[in-house]
KEMARKE-913189 format. One line per 10 residues: their letters; for each residue x, z negated, y negated of C-alpha. Coordinates in steps of 0.1 Angstrom, whole numbers, plus 5000, padded with zeros to 4 digits. Example, Ala and Ser with C-alpha at 12.3 -4.5 7.8 and 13.67 -1.06 7.14 Angstrom:
as = 5123:4922:5045; 5137:4929:5011
This chain:
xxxxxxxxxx = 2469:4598:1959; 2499:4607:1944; 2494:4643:1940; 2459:4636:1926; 2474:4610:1901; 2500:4639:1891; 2471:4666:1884; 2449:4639:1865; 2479:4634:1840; 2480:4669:1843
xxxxxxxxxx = 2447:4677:1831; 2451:4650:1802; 2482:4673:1790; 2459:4701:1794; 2483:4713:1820; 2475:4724:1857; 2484:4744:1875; 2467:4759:1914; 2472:4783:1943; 2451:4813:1942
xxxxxxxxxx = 2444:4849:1953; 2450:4870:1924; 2419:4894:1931; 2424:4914:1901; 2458:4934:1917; 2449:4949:1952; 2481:4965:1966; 2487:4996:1988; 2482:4980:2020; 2447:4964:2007
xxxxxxxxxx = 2465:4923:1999; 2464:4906:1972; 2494:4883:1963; 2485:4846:1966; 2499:4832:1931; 2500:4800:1913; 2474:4802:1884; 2493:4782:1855; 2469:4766:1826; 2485:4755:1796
xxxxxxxxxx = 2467:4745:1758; 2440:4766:1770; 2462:4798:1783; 2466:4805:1816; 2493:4830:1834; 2504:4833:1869; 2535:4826:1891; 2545:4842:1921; 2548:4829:1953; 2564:4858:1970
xxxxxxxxxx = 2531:4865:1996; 2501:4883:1997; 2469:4885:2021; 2439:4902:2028; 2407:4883:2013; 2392:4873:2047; 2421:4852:2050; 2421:4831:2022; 2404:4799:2016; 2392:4796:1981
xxxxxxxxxx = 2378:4762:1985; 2406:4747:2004; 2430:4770:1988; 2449:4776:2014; 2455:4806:2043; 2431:4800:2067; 2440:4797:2104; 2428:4830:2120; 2456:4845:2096; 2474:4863:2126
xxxxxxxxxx = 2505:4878:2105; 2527:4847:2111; 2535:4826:2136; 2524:4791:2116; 2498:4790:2093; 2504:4756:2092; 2543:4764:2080; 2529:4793:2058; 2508:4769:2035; 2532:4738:2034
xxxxxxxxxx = 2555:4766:2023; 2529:4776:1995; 2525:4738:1993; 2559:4731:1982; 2560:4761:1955; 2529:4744:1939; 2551:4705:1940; 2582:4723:1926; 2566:4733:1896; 2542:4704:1895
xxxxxxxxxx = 2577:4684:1892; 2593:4709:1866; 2558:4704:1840; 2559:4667:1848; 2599:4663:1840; 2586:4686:1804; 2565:4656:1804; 2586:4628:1803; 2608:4644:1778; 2585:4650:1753
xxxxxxxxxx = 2593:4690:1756; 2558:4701:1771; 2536:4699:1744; 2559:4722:1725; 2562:4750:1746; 2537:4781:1748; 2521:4786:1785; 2546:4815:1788; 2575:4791:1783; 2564:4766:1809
xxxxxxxxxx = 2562:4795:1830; 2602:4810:1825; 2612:4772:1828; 2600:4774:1867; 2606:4804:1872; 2641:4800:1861; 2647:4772:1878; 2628:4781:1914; 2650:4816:1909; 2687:4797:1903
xxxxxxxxxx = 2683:4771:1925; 2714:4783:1937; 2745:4774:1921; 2755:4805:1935; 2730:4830:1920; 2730:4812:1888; 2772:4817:1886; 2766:4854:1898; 2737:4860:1867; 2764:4845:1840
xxxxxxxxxx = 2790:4872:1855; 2767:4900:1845; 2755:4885:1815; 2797:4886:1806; 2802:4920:1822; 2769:4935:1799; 2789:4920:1768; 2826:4934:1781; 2839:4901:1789; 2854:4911:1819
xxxxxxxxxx = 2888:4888:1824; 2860:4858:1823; 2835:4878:1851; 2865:4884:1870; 2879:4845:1871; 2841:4835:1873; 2835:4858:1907; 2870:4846:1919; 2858:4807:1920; 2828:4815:1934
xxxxxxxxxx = 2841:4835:1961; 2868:4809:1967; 2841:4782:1964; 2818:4803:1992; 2850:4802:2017; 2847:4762:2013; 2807:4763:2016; 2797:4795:2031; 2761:4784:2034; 2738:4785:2000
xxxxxxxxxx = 2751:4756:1973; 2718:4745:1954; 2727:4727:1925; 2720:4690:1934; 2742:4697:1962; 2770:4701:1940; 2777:4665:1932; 2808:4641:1932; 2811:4640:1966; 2812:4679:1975
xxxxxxxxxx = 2839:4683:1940; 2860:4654:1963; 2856:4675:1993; 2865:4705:1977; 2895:4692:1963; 2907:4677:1996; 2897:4716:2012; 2917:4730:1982; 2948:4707:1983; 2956:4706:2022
xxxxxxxxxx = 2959:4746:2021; 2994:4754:2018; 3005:4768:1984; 2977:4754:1964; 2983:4733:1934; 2965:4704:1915; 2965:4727:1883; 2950:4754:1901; 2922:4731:1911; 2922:4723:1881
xxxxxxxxxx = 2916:4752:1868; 2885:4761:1892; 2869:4733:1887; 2872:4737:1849; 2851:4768:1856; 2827:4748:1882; 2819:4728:1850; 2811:4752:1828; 2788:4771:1848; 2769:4737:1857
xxxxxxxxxx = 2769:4729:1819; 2749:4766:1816; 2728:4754:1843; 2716:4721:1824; 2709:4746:1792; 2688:4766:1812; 2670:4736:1825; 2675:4741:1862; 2696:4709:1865; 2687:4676:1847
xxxxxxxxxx = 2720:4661:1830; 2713:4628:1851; 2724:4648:1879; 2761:4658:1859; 2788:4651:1883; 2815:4654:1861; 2808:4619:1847; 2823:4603:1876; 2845:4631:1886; 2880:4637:1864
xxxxxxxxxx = 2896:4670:1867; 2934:4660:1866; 2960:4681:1860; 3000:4676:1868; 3025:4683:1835; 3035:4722:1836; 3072:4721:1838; 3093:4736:1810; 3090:4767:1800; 3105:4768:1765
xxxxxxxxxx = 3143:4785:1762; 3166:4777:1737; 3179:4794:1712; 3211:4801:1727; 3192:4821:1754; 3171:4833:1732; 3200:4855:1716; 3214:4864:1745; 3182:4883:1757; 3183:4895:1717
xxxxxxxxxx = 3216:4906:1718; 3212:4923:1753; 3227:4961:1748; 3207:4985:1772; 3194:5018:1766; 3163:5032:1768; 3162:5042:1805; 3174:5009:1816; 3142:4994:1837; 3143:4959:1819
xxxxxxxxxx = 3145:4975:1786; 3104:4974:1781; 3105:4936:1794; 3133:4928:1771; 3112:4944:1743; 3081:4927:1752; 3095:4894:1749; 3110:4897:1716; 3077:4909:1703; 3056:4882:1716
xxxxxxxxxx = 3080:4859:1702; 3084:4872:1672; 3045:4879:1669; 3038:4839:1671; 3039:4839:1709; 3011:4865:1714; 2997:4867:1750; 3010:4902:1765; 2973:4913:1768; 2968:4913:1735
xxxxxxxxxx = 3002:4928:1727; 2991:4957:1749; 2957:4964:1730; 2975:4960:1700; 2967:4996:1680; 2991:5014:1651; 2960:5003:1627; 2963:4973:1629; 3001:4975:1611; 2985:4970:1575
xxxxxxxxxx = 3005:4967:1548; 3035:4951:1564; 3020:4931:1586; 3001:4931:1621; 2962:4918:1622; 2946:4915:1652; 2921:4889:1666; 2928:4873:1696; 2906:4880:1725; 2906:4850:1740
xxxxxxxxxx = 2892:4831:1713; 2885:4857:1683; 2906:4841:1662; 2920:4866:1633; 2960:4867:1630; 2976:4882:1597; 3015:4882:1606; 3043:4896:1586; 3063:4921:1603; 3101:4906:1601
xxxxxxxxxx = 3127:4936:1598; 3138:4927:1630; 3104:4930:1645; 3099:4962:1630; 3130:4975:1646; 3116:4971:1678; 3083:4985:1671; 3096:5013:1654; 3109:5028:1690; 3070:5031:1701
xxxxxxxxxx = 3058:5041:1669; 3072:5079:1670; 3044:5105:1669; 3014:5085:1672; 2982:5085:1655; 2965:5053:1639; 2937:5052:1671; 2969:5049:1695; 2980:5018:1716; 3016:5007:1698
xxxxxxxxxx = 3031:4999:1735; 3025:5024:1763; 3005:4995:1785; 2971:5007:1784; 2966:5043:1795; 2933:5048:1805; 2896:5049:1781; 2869:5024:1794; 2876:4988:1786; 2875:4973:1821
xxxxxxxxxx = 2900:5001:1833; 2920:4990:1803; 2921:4954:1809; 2930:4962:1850; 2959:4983:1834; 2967:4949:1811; 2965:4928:1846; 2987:4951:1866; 3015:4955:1841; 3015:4920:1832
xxxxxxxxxx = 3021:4917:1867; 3055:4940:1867; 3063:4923:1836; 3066:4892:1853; 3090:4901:1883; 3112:4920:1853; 3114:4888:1833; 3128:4876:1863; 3154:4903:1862; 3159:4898:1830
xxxxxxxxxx = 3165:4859:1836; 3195:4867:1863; 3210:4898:1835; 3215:4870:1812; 3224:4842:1835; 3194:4820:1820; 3183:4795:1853; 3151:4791:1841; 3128:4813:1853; 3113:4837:1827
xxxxxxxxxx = 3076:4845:1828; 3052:4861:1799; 3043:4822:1790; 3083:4818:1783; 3082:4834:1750; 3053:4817:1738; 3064:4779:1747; 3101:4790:1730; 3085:4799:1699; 3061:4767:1694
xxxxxxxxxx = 3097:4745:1706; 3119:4764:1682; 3091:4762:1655; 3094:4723:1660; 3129:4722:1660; 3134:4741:1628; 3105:4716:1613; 3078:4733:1608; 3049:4708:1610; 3031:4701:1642
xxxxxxxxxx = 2997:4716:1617; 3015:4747:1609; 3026:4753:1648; 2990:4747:1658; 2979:4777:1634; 3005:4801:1640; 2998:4799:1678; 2955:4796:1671; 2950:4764:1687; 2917:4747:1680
xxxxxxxxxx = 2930:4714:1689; 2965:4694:1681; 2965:4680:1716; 2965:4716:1731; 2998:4721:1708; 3011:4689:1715; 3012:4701:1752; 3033:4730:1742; 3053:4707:1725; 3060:4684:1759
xxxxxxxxxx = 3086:4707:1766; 3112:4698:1740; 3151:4698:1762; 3164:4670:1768; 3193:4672:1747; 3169:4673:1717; 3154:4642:1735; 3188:4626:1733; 3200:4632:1703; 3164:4615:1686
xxxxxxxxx = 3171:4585:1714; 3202:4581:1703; 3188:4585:1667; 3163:4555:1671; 3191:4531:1691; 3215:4533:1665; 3196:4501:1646; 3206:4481:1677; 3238:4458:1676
């Protein structure tokens, strides 16, 4: 009755849509592929179902596979299978329905909308699709942390992960997996299920999931306070003033972190794609590749000092640092990853050389400048620009890390009124 009722509104919509034997596309071995035939505003087009059959087997008043089929071991499983295609899509027009969208859309949109939907029902293949969609357009860092949740994700549920499976109470048991592993953090959760959200927020675009179904309404990514990072100016000089030569092996790191300081705390990957044509007139332009955002920055003397060392004898086409040594773009980013690595464990070095406790990583620069920035008085607007935040919240995180002597001194600043 209720599958009746369903083809009846159907039918009002000028919608339906059957099983049937495709006669007109015999295939080698003599089948035909049973399809779903899809009517729409007077068009029709057809579906696949995956199966095909000889003629003799097929019922077309029933529309179904008849019985005497002797190529599987249930007929009666074969057609509930074929069955349960035809509902799935019956549901998919109906849901068109209800939202107004059907009467819109040209047959061969109602078709890619199942289609698309019956193909990424898996949160899984659907998260796979978007890598190669970012690997066609050379966004590689985002395939590569994109493939990385997903695999860590498949360790937790190795089975497949449709995406109405993927509701608040599988993100709490994934945190609880995540968190009782030694070594993990709450940011790093964090951080995965920051990508978990976006690729379910591309799967309500594409219509496979209905925003009802949005888990992150009731589920809050939280995230614990990065400790400090920033240095103060005192260290800051004495990594400046640091006298080692050439063929010292912090030298590099030491340079490295005076450049992306003085080049408003650029990341070190896009210091290391940074070209000799982008120096222009005095200053260094580059866009961000993280965000695109285009920087216009004026080299200081003391910045050209240290740039002049890499500049000797190369063209305008050349990389300023010697980071990136190879040609195609995802070998270039890998040779990005693994020195930023080596960076790393130098700035630690370089920490202990100077007798700095903090530990220094590639963030360390950045933090220091946005802190200095603020303690010199540069407005909060101003810091947000020079470091190309969209948002004043993301710089007012930066900001959290102001020492606590600069903390005191304002306490002590606001108490003075007291008796």
């Amino acid at each position: 009755m209720q599958i009746a009722c369903k083809y009846f509104i159907f039918n009002i919509m000028k919608t339906s849509i059957i099983l049937s034997l495709d006669k007109r596309r015999k295939k080698k071995d003599g089948t035909f592929p049973i399809i779903l035939r899809l009517s729409h505003q007077r068009k029709s087009t057809s579906i696949s179902t995956g199966h095909s059959i000889l003629p003799t087997y097929w019922d077309d008043k029933k529309r179904e596979v008849k019985k005497t089929y002797p190529r599987t071991s249930s007929v009666s499983r074969l057609n509930n299978q074929l069955l349960k295609v035809r509902a799935n899509a019956m549901d998919i027009i109906n849901g068109l329905d209800e939202k107004g969208e059907l009467q819109y859309l040209s047959v061969g949109q109602v078709k890619e909308k199942i289609v698309n939907q019956n193909q990424f029902e898996s949160f899984y293949q659907f998260g796979h699709s978007l890598v190669e969609e970012m690997r066609a357009s050379q966004r590689f860092g985002n395939a590569r942390s994109y493939e990385a949740v997903l695999s860590v994700l498949k360790s937790f549920h190795p089975k497949e992960l449709r995406f109405n499976e993927l509701n608040y109470d599988f993100l709490k048991k994934f945190e609880q997996y995540h968190l009782s592993k030694s070594g993990n953090s709450l940011n790093g959760l964090a951080s995965y299920m920051r990508t978990i959200r976006a690729i379910y927020n591309r799967g309500i675009k594409a219509g496979i999931i209905e925003q009802e179904a949005y888990p992150f309404n009731r589920y809050e990514i939280r995230q614990k306070p990065t400790e400090k990072r920033a240095i103060n100016e005192e260290q800051l000089k004495k990594i400046l003033s640091l006298e080692i030569g050439n063929e010292h092996s912090l030298f590099h790191a030491r340079n490295y972190f005076l450049i992306s300081y003085m080049l408003f705390g650029i990341s070190f990957v896009d210091m290391a794609f940074l070209r000799v044509s982008n120096m222009i007139d005095g200053r260094i332009q580059y866009r961000r590749r993280k965000t695109g955002k285009l920087y216009d920055i004026k080299i200081t003397p003391q910045l050209e000092e240290l740039l002049t060392y890499y500049l000797e004898g190369k063209d305008k086409d050349d990389f300023i640092l010697p980071i990136v040594k190879r040609d195609e773009l995802e070998n270039q980013l890998d040779d990005a990853r693994w020195a930023l690595r080596a960076y790393n464990r130098k700035l630690k070095e370089l920490g202990e050389l100077c007798e700095i406790d903090q530990k220094l990583t590639s963030y360390v620069s950045r933090h220091s400048f946005a802190t200095q920035a603020l303690l010199k008085e540069v407005p909060v607007m101003a810091i947000s620009e020079m470091l190309g935040h969209s948002k004043l919240n993301t710089t007012q995180t930066y900001l959290k890390s102001l020492p606590n002597n600069v903390l005191d001194a304002y306490q002590d600043l606001i108490t003075k009124i007291l008796p």
